[in-house]
VODO-538389 format. One record per residue: x, y, z of N, C-alpha, C in turn. Coordinates in steps of 0.1 Angstrom, whole numbers, plus 2048, in hexadecimal, padded with zeros to 3 digits. Layout:
BEGIN
XYZXYZXYZ/...
! end
This chain:
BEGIN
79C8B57C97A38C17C57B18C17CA/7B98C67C07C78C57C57CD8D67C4/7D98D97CA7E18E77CA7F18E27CB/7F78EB7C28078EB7C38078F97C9/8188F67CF8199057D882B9047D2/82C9137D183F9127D38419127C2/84C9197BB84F9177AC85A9097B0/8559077A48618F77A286F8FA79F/87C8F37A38868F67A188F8ED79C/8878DC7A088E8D479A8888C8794/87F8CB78A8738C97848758B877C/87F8B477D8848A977888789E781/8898A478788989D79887989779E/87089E79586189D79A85C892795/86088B78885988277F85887378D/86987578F86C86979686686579F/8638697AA85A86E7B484D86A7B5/8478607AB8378607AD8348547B6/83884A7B58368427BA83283C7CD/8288477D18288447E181A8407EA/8148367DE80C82D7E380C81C7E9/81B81B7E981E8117E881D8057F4/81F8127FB82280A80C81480D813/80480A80A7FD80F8157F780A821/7EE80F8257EB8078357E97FD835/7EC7F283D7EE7E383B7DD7DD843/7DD7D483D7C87D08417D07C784E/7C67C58567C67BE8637D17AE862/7D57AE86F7E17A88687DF796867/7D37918677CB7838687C378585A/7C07958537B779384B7BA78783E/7AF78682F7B57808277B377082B/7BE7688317BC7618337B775D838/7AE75E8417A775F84A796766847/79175D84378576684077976484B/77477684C76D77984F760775851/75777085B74976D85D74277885F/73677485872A78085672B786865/72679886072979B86C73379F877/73F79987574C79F8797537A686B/7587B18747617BC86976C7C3871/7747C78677817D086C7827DA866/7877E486978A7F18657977F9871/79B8008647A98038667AE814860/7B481C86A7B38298617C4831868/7CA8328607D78328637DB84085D/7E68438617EC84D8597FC84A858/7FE84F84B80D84E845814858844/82285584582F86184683785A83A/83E85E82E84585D826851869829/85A86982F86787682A87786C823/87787281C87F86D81388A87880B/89A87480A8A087E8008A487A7F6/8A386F7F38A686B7E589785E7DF/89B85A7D78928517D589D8457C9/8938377C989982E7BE8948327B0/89C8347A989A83679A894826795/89682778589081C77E89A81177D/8A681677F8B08107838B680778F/8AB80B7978B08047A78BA8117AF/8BF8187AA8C88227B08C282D7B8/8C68307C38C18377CA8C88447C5/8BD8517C18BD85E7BD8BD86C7C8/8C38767C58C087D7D18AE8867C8/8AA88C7D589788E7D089A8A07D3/89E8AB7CE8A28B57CF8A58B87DF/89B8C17E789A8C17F38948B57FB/88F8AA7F78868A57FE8758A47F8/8728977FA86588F7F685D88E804/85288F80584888E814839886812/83888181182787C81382587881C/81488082080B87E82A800874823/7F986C82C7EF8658277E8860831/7D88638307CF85E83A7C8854831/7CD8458357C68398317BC83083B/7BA8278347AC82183D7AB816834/7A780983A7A27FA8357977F8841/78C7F08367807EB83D77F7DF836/77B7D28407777C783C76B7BF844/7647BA83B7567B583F7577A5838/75279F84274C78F83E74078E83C/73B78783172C78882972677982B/72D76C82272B76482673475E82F/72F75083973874D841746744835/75474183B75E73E83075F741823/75674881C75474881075775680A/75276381175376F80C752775819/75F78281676278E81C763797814/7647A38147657AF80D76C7BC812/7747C180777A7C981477B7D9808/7807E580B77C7F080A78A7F4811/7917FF80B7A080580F7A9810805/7AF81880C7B58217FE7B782C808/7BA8388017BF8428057B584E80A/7AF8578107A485A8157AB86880F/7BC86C8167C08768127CF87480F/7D687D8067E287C8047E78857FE/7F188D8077FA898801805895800/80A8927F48168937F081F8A37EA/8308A27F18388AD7F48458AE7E9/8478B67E08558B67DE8598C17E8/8648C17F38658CD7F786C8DA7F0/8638E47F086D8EF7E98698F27DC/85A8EA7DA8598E77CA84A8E67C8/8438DE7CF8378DE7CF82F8D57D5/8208D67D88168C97DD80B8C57D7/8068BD7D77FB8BA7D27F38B27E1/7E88AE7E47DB8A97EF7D18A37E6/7C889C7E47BE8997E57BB8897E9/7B28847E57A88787E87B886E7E0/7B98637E77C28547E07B784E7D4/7BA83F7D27B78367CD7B18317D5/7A382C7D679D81E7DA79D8147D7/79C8087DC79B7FE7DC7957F27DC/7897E97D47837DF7DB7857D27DD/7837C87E778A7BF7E577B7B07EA/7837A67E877879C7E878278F7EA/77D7867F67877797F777E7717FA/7837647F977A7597FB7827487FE/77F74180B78973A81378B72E808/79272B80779671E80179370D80B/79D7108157A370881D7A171082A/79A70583479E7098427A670184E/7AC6F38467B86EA84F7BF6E8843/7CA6DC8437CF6E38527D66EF851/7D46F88467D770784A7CB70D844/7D07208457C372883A7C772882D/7C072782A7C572E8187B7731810/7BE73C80B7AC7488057B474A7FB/7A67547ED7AC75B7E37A37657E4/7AE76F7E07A677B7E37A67857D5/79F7917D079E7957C479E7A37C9/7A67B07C57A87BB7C77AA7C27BC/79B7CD7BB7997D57AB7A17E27B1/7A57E87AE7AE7F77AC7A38017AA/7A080E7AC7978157A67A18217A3/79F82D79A7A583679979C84379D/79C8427AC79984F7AF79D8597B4/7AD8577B37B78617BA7BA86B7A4/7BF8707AA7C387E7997CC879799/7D08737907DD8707877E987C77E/7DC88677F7E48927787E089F782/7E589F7877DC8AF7927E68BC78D/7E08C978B7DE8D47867E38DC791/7EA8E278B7F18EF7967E98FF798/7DD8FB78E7D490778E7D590F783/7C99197807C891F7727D592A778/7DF92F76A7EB93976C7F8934775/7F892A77580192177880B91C772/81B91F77882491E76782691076A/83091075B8339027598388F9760/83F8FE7678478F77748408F377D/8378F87828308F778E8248EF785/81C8EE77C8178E47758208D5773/82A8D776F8318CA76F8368C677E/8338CA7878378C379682B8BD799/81D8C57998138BD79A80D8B4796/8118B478780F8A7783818898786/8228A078A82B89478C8278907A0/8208947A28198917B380D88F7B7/80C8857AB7FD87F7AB7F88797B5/7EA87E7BC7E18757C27DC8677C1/7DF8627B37D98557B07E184D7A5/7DF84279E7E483C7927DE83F787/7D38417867C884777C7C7836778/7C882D7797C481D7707BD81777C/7B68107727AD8087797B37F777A/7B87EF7827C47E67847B97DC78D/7C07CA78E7B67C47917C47BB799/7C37B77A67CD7AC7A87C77A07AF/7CD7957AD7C67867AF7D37807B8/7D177E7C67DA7807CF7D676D7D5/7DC7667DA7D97587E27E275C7F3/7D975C7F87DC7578067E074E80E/7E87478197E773E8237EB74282D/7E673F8377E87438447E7737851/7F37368597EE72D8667F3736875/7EC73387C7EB73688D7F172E898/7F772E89B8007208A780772B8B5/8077208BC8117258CA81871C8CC/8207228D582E7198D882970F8E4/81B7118EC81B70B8F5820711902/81F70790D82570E91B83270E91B/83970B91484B71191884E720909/84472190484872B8FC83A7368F9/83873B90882B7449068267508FB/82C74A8EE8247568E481E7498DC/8107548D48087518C880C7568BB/8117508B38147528A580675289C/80A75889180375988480F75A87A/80D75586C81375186180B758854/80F75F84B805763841810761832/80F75E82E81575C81E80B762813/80E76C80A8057707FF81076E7F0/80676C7E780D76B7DA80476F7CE/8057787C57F877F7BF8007827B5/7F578B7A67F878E79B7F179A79B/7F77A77957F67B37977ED7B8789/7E67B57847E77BF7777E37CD778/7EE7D17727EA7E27717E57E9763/7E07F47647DA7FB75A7D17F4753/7C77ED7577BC7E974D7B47F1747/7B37FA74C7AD80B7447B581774E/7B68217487BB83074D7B2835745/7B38457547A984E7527B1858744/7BC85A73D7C785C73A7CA85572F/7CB84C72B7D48487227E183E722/7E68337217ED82C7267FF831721/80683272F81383A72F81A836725/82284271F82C83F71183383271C/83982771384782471483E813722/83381572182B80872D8277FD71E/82A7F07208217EA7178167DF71E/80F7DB7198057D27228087C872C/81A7C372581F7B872D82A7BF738/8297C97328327D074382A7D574A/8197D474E8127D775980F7CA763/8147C175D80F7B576681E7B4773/8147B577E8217B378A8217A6791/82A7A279582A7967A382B79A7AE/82279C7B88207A07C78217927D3/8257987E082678B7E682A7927F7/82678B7FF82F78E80B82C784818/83078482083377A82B835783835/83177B84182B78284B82C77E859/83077F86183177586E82F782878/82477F88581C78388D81F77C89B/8217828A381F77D8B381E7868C1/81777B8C880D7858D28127788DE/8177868EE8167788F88097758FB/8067688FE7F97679057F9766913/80276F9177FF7719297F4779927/7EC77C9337E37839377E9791934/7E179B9307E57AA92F7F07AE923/7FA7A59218077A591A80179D90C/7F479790F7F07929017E97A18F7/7E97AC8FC7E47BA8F77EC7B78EA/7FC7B78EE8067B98E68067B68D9/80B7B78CC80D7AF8C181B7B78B7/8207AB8B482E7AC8AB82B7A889E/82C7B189282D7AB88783B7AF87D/83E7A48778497A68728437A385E/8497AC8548497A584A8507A883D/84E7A28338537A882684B7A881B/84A7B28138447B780884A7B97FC/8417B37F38497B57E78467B77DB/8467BC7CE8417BF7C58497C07B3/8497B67AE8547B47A28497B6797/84B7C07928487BF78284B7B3778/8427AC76F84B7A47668567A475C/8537B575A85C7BD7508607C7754/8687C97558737D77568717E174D/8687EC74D8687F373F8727FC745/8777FF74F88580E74F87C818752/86E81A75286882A75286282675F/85F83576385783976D84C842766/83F84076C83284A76382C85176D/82685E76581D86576B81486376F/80B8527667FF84E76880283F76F/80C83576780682A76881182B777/80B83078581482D78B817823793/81681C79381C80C79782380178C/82580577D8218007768307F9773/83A8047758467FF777850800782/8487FE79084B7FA79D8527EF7A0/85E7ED7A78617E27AC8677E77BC/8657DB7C686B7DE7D58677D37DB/8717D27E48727CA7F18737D17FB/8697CE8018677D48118627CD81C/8717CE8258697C88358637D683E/85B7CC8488537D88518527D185C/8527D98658507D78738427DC87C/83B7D788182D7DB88982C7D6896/8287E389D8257DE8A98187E48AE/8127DE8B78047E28BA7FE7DF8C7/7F37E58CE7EC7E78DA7E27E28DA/7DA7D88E27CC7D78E17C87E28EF/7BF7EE8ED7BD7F38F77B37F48FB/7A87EB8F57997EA8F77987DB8F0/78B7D48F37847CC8F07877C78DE/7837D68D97827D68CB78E7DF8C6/7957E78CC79D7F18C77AC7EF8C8/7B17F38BA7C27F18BF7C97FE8BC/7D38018C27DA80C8BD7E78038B7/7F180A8AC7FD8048A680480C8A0/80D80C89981A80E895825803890/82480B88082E80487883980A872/84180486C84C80A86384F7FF859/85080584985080184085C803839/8667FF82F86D8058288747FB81B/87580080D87D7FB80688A7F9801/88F7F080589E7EC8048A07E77F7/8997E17EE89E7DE7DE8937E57D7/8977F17D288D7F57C788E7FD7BC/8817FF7B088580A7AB8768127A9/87681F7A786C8277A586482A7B6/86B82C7C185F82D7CE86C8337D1/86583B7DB86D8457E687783F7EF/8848417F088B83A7FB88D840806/87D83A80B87F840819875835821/87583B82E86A83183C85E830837/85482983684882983984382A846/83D83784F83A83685D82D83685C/82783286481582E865813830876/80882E87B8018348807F7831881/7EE8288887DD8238847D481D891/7CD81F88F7BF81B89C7BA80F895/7B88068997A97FB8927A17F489A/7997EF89478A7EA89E7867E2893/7857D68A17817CA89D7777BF89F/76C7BF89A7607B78A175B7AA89C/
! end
């Protein structure tokens, strides 16, 4: 169920604005490549901060966003190993998410889920897996400001959608390697390289967006990843992750949609993570995300926030 609050004032300003699923909780930071043995699992439940005053248009140009853009989001990833090297499975998406125009209106409900499935290729002399990740549309792609609700305040909530409404399928390749520097250079590295194919909109709950054609839903995804932990006693808790993300459409269609929202997404984004082992199985962390070449996503931080457990 969703609710708008506040009459709209700058209702044009709202279309641009949809796009703030982009940066979500990141899966464990060994997952993928690394597959999971029966029996071991991770899970991960984070929360997100988006504030932002302008955003990138279709253009790449950064826009001012009336008063201000806000999303909250309570995300979560779970992954399970089924067979040994061969199959893991994993489970992830949005649990909750309120998105803000300030001064204008909100919308809350349930995200997009997610399921996923990988399976090891290679285990020397590095990892390398392929993994397969279906989209589901169970976030509202069109959410309702309520029966007697004027038009303005109708057109903000649609434009602050909980979900993509399409059902999207991506086929991602992994590698990953582990090394230390030895006794003159006491940390443990990790290495993660991804390179995948996005298709979006294979069905909508909706109807497919004026102005999208079949060959501008296909994206190129990718990111790289480098991880390090000291291995002194106690200071091995620690972990540093550094990376970049990225997401190129094949086609440029110029539009931003109500529905197909990723459909004409592009961004480059590094991020930074840092994290606590404070138990056996438990970590506390903190990241920050953000897009420096883009168009159609908020120009702002991605802040996170997450507990995970690991057995």
């Amino acid at each position: 169920m969703t609710r708008v609050t506040h009459r709209a004032e700058r209702a044009g300003a709202a279309l641009a604005v949809l796009i703030t699923a982009l940066l979500a909780a990141s899966p464990s930071a060994r997952a993928q490549a690394w597959i999971r043995e029966p029996g071991h699992a991770y899970a991960k439940l984070g929360y997100r901060l988006i504030r932002a005053s302008s955003l990138y248009g279709p253009d790449g140009q950064r826009r001012p966003v009336g008063d201000g853009y806000r999303q909250h989001a309570l995300g979560f990833y779970t992954e399970v190993g089924v067979v040994p090297r061969w199959l893991a499975l994993s489970l992830d998406g949005d649990l909750f998410r309120r998105s803000v125009l300030v001064q204008q209106g909100a919308t809350a409900g349930l995200g997009d889920l997610r399921i996923g499935a990988y399976t090891g290729l290679l285990t020397a002399p590095f990892r390398l897996a392929l993994g397969v990740q279906v989209g589901l549309p169970t976030g509202d792609p069109s959410p309702s400001a309520g029966a007697g609700a004027s038009v303005e305040d109708q057109f903000v909530a649609r434009a602050l959608p909980t979900g993509d409404g399409e059902l999207d399928v991506a086929l991602r390749v992994y590698a990953g390697h582990s090394f230390h520097g030895g006794r003159r250079w006491p940390f443990a590295h990790y290495v993660i390289a991804e390179l995948g194919l996005w298709a979006r909109g294979l069905a909508y709950r909706q109807g497919r967006p004026e102005g999208l054609s079949a060959g501008e839903q296909m994206q190129l995804v990718y990111r790289a990843e480098l991880g390090t932990s000291p291995v002194r006693e106690r200071w091995d808790r620690l972990q540093l992750v550094l990376r970049l993300v990225g997401v190129t459409p094949f086609r440029n269609s110029g539009v931003s949609s109500t529905v197909g929202l990723g459909a004409s997404v592009r961004f480059v984004s590094p991020g930074v993570e840092l994290s606590v082992r404070v138990a056996s199985t438990f970590r506390l962390g903190f990241s920050a995300d953000g897009a420096i070449v883009a168009a159609n996503v908020p120009a702002g931080v991605n802040w996170q926030l997450y507990v995970s457990a690991e057995r």
